[in-house]
N, C-alpha and C positions, 0 to 999 in steps of 0.2 A: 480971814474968815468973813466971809457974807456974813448982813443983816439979814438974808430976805429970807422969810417965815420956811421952811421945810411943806414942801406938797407934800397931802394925804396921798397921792395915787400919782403912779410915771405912767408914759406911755410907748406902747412898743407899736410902734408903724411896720406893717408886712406888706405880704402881696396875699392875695387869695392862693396862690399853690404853695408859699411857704406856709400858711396858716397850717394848708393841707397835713405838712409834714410835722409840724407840732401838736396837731389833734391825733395823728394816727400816734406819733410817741408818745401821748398826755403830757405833754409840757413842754415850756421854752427851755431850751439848752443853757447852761450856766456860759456856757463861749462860745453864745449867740455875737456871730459878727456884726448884727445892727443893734447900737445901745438903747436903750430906752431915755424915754426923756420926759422932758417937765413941762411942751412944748404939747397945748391941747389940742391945735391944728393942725399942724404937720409937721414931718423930721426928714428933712433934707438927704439926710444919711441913710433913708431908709430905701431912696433912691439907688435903682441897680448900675452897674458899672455896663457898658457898651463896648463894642469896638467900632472904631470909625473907616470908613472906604480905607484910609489911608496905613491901618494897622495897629491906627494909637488908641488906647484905652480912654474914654471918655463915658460923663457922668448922664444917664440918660434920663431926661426931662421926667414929672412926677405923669405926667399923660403914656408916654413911652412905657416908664414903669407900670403902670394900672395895664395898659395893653397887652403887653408880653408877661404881667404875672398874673392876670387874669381878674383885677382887682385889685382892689385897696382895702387892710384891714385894719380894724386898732384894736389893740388888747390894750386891756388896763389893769394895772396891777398895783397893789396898795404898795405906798414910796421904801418899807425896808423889806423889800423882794430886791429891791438893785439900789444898794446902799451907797455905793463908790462911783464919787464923780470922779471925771476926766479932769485927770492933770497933765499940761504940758511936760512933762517928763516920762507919760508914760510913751510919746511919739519915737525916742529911739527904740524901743522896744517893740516896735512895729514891724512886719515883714516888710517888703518894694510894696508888695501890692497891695496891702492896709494902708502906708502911706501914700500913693498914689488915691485911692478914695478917699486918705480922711483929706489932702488940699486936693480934691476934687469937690468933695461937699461942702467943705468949710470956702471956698470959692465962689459956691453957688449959694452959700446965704447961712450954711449949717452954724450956728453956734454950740460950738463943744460945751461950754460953761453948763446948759442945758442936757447933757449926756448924762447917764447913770448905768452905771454896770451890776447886775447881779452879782451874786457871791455862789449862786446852785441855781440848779433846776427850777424853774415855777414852775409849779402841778398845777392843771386845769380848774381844781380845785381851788385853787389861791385868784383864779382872775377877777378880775371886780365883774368886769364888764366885755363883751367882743359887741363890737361894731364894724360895717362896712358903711364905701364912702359912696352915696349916690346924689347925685347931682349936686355934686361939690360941699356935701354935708353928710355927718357921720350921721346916724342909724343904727340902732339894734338889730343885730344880724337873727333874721330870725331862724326859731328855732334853739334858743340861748338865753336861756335864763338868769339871775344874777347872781348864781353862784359859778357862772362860767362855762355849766356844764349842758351840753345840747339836750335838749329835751324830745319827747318823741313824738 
């Protein structure tokens, strides 16, 4: 068991068109495939998967990802909305192609230890806070007030 104090709030790293899909549902998905994390800069994992000339699956850079998802977003959501960190035991339980991304991002720098998983739904109501990332610094997305909910 860690010493290290428990975060007030995790974070979930998107793209601008997943956001999309989470506002139009009002919520993140309980088996959201990118975890949240504790990690207030960036999440490796949140990085999209590619295919390369060659046919192989490879991890596309955080510039690549911002390009092809139209942006870069962060939700924040206070720390027991996704209570369960990442154990090395949950990796056999992974499909090929979960594990093929988790040692694709944990490759490129991802520390799992930092991972946290919901247990449900977070309602847009629960977000602390939505930011996008402009000139390599989050921001208040505007429009978004800090109850999470877009204002008019």
């Amino acid at each position: 068991m860690s010493d290290a104090p428990r975060p007030a709030v995790v974070y979930l790293y998107t793209t601008q068109k997943q956001f999309q899909e989470y506002h139009r549902h009002g919520s993140i998905p309980a088996q959201n495939e990118c975890p949240f994390s504790v990690n207030p800069e960036w999440e490796v994992g949140a990085q999209w998967m590619g295919q390369a000339e060659d046919g192989r699956r490879r991890l596309l850079s955080k510039e690549e990802t911002r390009t092809w998802g139209g942006g870069l977003v962060r939700i924040s959501v206070a720390a027991d909305a996704a209570p369960v960190r990442y154990v090395p035991k949950m990796f056999w339980r992974m499909t090929r192609e979960t594990q093929e991304t988790y040692t694709a991002t944990k490759d490129a720098g991802a520390v799992p230890t930092e991972w946290r998983f919901g247990l449900a739904a977070v309602p847009m109501a629960a977000w602390v806070a939505v930011e996008i990332e402009e000139a390599g610094r989050w921001a208040p997305m505007p429009g978004w007030d800090a109850k999470g909910k877009q204002g008019s």
